[in-house]
C-alpha positions as CSV (number, residue, x, y, z in Angstrom):
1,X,-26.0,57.1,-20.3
2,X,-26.0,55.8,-23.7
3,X,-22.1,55.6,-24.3
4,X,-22.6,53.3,-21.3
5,X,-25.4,51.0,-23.1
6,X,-23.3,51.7,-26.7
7,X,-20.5,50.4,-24.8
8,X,-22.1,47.1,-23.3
9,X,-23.6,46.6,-27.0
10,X,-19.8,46.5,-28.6
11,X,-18.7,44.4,-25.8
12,X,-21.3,41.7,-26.6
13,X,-21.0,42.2,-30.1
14,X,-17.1,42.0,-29.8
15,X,-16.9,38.8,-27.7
16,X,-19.6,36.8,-30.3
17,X,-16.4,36.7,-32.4
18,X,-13.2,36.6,-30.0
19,X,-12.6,34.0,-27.6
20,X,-10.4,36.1,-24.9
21,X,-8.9,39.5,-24.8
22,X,-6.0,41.1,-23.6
23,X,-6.2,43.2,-20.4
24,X,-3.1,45.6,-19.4
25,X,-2.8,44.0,-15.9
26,X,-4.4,40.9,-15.5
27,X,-3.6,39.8,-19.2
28,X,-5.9,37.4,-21.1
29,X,-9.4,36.8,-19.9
30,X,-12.3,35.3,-21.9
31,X,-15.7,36.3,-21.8
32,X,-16.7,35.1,-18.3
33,X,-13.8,36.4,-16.3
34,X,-13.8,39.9,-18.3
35,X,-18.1,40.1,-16.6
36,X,-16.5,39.1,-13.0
37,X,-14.4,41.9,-13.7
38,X,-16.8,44.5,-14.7
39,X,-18.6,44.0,-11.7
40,X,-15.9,44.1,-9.7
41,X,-14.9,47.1,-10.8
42,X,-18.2,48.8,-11.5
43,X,-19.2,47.7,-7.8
44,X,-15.9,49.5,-6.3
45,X,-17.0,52.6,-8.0
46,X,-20.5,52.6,-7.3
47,X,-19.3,52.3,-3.3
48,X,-16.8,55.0,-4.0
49,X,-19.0,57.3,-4.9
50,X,-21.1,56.3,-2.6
51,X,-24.0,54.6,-4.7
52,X,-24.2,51.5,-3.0
């Protein structure tokens, strides 16, 4: 569980300097559209395994 909150640190810390970021499918996304996308995908895991 702490990788996890390491990991959400570094990507706060990481967007106070960079205005976008590449993806490998949907390409650049800046800081707003790279949150829809976390839960979007954290919410299709969380039913896959059958947490929500």
């Amino acid at each position: 569980m702490n990788d996890l909150f390491n990991q959400i640190d570094d990507f706060f810390t990481h967007f106070k300097a960079a205005t976008s970021e590449n993806h490998p499918f949907f390409g650049e996304l800046d800081y707003e559209y790279w949150q829809k996308f976390h839960v979007k995908h954290f919410t299709h895991h969380f039913k896959q395994f059958g947490l929500v």
